[in-house]
VEXMARZA-451486 format. One record per atom (N, C-alpha, C): residue in one letter; residue number from 1; x, y, z. Coordinates in pm, 1 decimal, decimal comma. Layout:
% VEXMARZA-451486
A  NUM  X  Y  Z .
...
This chain:
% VEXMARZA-451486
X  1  783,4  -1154,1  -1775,1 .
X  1  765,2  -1046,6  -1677,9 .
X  1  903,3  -995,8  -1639,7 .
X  2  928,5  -826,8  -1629,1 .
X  2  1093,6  -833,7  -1600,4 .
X  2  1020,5  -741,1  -1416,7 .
X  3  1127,2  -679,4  -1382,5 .
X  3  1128,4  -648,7  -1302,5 .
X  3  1097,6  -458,9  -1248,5 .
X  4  1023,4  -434,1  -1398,1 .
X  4  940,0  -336,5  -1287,5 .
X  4  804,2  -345,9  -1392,8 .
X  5  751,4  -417,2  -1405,4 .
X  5  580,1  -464,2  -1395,1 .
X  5  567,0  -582,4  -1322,1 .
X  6  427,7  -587,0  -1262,7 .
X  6  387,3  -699,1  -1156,5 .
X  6  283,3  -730,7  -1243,9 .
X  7  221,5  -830,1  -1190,0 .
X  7  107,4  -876,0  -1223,2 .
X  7  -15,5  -846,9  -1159,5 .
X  8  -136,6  -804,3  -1190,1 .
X  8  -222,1  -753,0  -1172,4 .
X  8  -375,5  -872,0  -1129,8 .
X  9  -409,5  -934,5  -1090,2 .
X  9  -557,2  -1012,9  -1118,3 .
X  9  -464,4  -1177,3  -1133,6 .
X  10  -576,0  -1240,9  -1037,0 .
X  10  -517,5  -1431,9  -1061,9 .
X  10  -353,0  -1472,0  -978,3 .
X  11  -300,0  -1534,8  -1002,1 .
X  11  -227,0  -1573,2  -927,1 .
X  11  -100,4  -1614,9  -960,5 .
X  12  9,7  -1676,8  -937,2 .
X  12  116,4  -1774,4  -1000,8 .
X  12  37,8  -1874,2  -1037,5 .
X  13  103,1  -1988,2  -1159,1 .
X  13  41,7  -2092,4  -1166,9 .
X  13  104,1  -2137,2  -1104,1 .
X  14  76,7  -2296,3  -1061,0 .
X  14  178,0  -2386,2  -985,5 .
X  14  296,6  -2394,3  -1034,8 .
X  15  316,6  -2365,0  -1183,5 .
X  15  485,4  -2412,9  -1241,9 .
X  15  535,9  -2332,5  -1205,1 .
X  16  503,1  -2160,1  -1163,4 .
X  16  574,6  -2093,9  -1180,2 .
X  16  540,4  -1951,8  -1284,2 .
X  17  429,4  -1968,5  -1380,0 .
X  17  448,8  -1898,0  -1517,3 .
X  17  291,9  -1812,0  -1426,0 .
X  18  275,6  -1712,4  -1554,5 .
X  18  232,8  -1624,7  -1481,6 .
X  18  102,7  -1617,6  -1626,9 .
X  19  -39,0  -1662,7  -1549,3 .
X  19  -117,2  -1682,6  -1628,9 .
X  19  -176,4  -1552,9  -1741,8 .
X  20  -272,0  -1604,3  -1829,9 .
X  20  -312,3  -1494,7  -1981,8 .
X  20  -361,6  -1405,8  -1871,2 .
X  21  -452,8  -1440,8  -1796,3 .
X  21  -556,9  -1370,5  -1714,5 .
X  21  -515,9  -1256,9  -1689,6 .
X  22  -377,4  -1247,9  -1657,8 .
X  22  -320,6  -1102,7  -1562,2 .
X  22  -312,5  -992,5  -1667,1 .
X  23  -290,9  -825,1  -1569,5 .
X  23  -297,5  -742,8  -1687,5 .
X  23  -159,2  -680,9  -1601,3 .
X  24  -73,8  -664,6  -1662,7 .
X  24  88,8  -596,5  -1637,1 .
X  24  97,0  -484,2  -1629,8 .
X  25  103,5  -427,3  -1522,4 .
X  25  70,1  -323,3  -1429,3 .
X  25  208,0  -216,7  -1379,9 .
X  26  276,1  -116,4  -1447,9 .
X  26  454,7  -76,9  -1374,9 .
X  26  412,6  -55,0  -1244,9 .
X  27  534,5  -119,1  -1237,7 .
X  27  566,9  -110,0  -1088,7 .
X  27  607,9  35,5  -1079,7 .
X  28  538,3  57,6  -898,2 .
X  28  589,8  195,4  -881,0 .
X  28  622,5  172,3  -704,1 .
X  29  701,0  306,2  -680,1 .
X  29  781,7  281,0  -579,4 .
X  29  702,8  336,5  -453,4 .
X  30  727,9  336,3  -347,1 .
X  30  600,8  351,6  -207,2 .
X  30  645,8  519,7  -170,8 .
X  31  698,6  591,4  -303,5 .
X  31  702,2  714,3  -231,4 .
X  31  590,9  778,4  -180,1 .
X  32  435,8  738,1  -265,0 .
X  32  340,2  830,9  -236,1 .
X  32  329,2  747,3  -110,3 .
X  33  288,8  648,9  -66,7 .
X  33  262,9  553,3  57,2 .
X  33  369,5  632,0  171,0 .
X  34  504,2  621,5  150,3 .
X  34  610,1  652,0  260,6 .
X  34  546,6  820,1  310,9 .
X  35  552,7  922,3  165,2 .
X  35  526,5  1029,6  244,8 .
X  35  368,2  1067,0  301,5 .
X  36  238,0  973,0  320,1 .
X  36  180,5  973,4  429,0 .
X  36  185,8  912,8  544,1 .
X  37  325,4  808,7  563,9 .
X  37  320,7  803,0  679,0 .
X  37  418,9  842,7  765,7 .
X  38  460,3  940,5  701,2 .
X  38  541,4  1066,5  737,7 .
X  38  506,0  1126,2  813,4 .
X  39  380,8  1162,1  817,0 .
X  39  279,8  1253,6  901,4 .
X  39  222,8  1192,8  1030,5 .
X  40  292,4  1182,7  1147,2 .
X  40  251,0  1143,4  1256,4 .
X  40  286,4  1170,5  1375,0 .
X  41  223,4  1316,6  1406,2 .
X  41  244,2  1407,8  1474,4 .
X  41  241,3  1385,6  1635,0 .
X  42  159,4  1278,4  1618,1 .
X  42  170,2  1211,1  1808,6 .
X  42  227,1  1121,2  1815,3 .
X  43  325,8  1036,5  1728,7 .
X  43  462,2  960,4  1769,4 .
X  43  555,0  956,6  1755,4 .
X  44  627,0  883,7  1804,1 .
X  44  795,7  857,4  1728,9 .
X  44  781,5  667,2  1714,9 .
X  45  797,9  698,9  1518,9 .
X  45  830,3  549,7  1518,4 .
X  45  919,4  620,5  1354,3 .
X  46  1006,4  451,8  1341,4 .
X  46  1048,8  443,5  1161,4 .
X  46  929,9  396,5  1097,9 .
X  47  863,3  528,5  1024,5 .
X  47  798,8  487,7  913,9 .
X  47  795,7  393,7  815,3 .
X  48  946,6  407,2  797,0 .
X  48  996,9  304,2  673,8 .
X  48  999,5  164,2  717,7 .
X  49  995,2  109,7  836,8 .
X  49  1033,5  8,8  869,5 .
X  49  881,3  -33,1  885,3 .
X  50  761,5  38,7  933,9 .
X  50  623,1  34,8  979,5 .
X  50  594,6  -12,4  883,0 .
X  51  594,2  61,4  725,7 .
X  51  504,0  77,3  571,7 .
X  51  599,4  -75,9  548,5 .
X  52  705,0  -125,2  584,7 .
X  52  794,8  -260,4  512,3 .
X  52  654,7  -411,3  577,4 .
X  53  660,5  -322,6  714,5 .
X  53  598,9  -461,1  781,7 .
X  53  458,7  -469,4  763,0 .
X  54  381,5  -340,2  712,9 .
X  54  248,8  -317,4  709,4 .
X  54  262,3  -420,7  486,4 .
X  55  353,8  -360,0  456,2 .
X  55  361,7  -422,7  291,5 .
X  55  354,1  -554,7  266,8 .
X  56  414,1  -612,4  398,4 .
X  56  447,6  -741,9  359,0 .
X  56  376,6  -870,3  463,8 .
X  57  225,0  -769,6  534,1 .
X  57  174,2  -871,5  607,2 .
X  57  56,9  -929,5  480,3 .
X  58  84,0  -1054,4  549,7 .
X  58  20,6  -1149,3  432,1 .
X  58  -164,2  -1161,3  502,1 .
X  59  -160,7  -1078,3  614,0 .
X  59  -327,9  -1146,8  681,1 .
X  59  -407,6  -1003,0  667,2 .
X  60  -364,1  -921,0  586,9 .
X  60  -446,2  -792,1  552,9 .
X  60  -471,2  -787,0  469,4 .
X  61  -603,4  -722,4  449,2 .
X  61  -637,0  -699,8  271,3 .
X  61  -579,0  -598,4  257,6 .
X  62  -614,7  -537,4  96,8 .
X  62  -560,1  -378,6  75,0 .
X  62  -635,4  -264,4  117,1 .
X  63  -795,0  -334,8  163,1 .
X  63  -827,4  -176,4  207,0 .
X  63  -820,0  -199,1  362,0 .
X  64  -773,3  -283,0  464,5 .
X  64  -723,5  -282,3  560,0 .
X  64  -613,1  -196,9  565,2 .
X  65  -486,4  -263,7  498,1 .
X  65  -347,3  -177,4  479,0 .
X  65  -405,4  -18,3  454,5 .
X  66  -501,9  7,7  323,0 .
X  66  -535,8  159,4  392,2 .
X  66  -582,6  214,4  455,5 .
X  67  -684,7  148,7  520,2 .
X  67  -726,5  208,1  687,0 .
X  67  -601,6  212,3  782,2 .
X  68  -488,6  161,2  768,7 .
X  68  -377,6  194,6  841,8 .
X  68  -331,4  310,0  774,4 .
X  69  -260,5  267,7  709,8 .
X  69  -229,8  410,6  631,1 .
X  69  -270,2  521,6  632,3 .
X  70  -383,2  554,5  626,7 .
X  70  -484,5  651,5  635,6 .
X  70  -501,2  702,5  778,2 .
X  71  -504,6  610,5  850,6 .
X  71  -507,6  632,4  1008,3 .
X  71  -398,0  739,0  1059,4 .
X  72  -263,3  710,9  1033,6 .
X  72  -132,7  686,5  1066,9 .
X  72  -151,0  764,4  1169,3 .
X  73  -162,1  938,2  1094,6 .
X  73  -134,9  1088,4  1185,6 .
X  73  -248,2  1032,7  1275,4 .
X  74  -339,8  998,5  1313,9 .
X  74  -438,4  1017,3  1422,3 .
X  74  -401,2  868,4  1524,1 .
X  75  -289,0  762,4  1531,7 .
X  75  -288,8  681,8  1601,9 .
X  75  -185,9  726,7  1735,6 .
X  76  -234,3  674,8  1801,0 .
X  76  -132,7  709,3  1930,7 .
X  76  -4,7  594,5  1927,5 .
X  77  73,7  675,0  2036,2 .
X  77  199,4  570,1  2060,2 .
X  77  206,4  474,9  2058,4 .
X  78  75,0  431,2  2186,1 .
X  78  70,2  290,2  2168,4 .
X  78  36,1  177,5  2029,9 .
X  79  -64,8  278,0  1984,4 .
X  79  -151,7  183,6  1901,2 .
X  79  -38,8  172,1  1774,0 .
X  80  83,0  235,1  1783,3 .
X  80  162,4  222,5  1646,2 .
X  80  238,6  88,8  1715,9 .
X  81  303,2  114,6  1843,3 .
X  81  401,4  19,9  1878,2 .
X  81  347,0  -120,6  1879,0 .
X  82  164,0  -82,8  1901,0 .
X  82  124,6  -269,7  1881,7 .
X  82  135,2  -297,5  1757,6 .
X  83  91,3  -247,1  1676,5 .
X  83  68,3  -272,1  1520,3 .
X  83  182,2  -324,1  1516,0 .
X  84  287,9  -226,0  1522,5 .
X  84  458,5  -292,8  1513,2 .
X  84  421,7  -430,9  1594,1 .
X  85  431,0  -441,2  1702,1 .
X  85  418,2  -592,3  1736,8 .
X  85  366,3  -688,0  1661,7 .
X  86  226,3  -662,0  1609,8 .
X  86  158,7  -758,1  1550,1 .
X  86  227,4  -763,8  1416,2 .
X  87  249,9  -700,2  1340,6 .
X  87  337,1  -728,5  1233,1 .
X  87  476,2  -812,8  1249,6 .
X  88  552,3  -770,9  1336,8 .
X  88  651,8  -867,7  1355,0 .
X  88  641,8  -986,3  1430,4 .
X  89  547,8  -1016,8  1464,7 .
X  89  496,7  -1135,6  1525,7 .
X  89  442,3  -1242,6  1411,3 .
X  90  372,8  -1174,7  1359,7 .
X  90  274,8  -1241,0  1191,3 .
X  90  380,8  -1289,9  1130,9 .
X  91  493,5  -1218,8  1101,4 .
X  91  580,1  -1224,3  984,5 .
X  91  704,6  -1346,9  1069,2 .
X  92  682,9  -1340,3  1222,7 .
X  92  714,9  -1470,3  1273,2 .
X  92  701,6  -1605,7  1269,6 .
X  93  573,5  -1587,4  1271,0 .
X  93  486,7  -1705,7  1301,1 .
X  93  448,8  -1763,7  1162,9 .
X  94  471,5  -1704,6  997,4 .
X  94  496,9  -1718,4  885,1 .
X  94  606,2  -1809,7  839,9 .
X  95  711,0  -1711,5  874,6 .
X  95  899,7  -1763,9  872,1 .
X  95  873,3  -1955,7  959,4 .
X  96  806,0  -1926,3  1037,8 .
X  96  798,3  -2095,7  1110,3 .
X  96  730,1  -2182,4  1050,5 .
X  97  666,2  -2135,3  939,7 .
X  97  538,1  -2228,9  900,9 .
X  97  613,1  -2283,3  721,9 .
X  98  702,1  -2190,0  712,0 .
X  98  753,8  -2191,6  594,2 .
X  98  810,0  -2332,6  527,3 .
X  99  890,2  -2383,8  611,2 .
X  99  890,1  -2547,3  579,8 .
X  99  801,4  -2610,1  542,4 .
X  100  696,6  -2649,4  613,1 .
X  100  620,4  -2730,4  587,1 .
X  100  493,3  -2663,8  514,2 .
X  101  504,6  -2528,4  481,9 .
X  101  316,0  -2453,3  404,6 .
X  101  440,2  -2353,1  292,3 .
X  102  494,7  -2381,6  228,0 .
X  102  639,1  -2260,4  168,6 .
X  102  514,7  -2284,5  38,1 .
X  103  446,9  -2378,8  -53,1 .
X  103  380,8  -2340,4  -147,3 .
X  103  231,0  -2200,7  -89,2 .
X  104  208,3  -2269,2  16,3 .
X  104  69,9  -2174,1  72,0 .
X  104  87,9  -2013,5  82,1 .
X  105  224,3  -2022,3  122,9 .
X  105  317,7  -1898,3  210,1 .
X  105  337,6  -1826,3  37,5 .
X  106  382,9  -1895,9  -12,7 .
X  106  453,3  -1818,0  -171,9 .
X  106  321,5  -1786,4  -236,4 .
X  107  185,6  -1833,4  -239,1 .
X  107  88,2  -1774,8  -314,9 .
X  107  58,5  -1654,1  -227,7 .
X  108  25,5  -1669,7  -68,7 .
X  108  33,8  -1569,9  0,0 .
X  108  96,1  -1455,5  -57,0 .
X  109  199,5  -1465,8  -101,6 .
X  109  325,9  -1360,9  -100,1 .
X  109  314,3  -1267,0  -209,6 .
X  110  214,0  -1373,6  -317,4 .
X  110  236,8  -1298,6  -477,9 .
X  110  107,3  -1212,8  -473,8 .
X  111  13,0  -1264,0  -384,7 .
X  111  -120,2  -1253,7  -360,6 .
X  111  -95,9  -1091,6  -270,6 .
X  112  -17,8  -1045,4  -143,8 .
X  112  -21,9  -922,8  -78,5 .
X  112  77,0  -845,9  -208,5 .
X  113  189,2  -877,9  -275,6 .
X  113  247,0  -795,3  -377,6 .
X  113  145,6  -778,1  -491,5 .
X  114  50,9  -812,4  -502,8 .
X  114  -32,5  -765,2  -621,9 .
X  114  -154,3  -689,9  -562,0 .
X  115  -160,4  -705,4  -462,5 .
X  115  -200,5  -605,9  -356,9 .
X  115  -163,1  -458,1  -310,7 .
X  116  -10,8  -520,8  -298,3 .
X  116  7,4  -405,2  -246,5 .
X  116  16,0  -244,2  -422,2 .
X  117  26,0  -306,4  -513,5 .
X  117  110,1  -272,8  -643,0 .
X  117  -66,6  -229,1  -646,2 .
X  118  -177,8  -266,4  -612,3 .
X  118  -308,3  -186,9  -643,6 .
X  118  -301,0  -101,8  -525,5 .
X  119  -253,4  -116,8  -401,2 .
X  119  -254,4  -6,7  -324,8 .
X  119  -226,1  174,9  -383,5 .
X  120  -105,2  104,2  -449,2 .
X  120  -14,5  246,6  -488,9 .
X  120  -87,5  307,0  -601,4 .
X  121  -170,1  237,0  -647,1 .
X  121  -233,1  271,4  -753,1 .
X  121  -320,7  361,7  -722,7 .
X  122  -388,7  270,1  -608,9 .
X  122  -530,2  389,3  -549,6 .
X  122  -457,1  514,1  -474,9 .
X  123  -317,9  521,6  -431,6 .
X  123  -315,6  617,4  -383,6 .
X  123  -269,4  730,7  -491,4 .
X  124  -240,9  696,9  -612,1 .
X  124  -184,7  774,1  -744,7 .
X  124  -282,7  808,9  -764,4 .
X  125  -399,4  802,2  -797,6 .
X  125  -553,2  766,3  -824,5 .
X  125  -599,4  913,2  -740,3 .
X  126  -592,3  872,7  -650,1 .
X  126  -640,9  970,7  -527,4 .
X  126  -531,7  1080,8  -546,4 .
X  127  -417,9  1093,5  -534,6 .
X  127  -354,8  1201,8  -593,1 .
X  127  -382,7  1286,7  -661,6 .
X  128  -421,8  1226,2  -801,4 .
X  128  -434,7  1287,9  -926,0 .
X  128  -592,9  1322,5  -937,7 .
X  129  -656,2  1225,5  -869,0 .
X  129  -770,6  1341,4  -848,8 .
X  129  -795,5  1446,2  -786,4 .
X  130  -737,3  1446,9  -684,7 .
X  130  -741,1  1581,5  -538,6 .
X  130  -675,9  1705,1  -610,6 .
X  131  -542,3  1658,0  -694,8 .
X  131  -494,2  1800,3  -783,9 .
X  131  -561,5  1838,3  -889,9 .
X  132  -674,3  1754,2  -932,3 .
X  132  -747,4  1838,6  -1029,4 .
X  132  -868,3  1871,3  -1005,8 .
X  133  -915,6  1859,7  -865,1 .
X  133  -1001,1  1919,2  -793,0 .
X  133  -949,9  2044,7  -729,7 .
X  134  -832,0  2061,4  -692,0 .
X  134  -732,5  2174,5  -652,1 .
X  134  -727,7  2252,3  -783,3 .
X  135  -708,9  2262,1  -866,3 .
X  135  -700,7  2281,6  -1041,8 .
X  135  -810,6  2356,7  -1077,8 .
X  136  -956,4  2308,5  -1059,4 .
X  136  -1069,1  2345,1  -1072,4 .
X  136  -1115,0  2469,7  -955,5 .
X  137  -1088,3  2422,6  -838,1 .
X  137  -1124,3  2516,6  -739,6 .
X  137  -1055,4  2640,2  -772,2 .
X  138  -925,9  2662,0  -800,2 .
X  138  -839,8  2778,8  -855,1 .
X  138  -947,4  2844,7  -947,1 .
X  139  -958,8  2783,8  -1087,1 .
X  139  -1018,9  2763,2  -1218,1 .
X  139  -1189,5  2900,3  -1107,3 .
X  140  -1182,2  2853,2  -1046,6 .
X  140  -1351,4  2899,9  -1041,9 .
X  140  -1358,9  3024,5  -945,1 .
X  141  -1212,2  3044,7  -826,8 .
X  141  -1160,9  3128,0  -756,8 .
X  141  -1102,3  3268,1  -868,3 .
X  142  -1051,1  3202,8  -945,0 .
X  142  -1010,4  3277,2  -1116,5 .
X  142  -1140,8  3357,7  -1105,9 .
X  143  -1209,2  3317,7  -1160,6 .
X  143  -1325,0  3376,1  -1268,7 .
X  143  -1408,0  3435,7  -1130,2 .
X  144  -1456,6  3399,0  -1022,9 .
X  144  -1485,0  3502,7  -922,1 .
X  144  -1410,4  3612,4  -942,7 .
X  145  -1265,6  3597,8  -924,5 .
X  145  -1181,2  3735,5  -915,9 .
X  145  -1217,6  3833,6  -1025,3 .
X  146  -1213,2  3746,7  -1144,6 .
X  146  -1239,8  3851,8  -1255,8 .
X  146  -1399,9  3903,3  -1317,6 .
X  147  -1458,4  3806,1  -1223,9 .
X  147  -1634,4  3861,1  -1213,6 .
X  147  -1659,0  3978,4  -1121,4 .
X  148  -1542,3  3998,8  -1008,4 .
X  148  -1543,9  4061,4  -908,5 .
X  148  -1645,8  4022,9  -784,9 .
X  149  -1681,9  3938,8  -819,9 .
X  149  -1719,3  3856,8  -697,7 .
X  149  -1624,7  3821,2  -558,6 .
């Protein structure tokens, strides 16, 4: 595995090696993720720092993380600054447990990054469908025009 495909499905093995099961997936970067949570017209927070702590909580699934995501523009002040809390609190109370649970914590870890690496996917996904639904709607706005409709 080098360093821009992840692993997709299953887990680390215990040695370390990265089982047949998985399917190798490129890695891609959180631009589509960063620029929706760009859009959040009733607060002031760092996005970038929000989408780091929302990426790397280990007690969310992925369609949790996108009900946040998705949320973003419609949450109020408060409800961003708790989230911020609860994320840096989680990612506290993790860092403490790490000594003594660091194998539990590291499957955790490979377990939200193969998570998060299907997140970006669904949101590429959703991208690329909405522009060729945008594509089509043109496509049919076209042929009205030239039906004179």
């Amino acid at each position: 595995m080098d360093d821009t495909t992840t692993p997709i499905g299953g887990g680390a093995g215990n040695d370390g090696t990265t089982p047949q099961t998985q399917t190798m997936v490129p890695k891609t970067s959180n631009e589509e993720i960063l620029l929706r949570a760009e859009i959040h017209p009733l607060t002031e927070f760092d996005h970038v720092k929000f989408i780091d702590l929302l990426e790397h909580s280990l007690s969310l699934s992925t369609f949790e993380k996108k009900r946040v995501i998705d949320a973003i523009p419609t949450l109020s002040q408060f409800q961003i600054d708790e989230l911020t809390k609860v994320f840096e609190d989680e990612r506290n109370e993790f860092k403490k447990l790490l000594a003594t649970e660091w194998e539990t914590i590291k499957n955790l870890v490979v377990k939200a990054n193969n998570e998060w690496e299907q997140l970006k996917i669904i949101y590429t996904e959703e991208e690329a469908q909405a522009q060729k639904q945008d594509e089509e709607q043109a496509k049919i706005e076209e042929m009205k025009k030239s039906l004179g409709l």
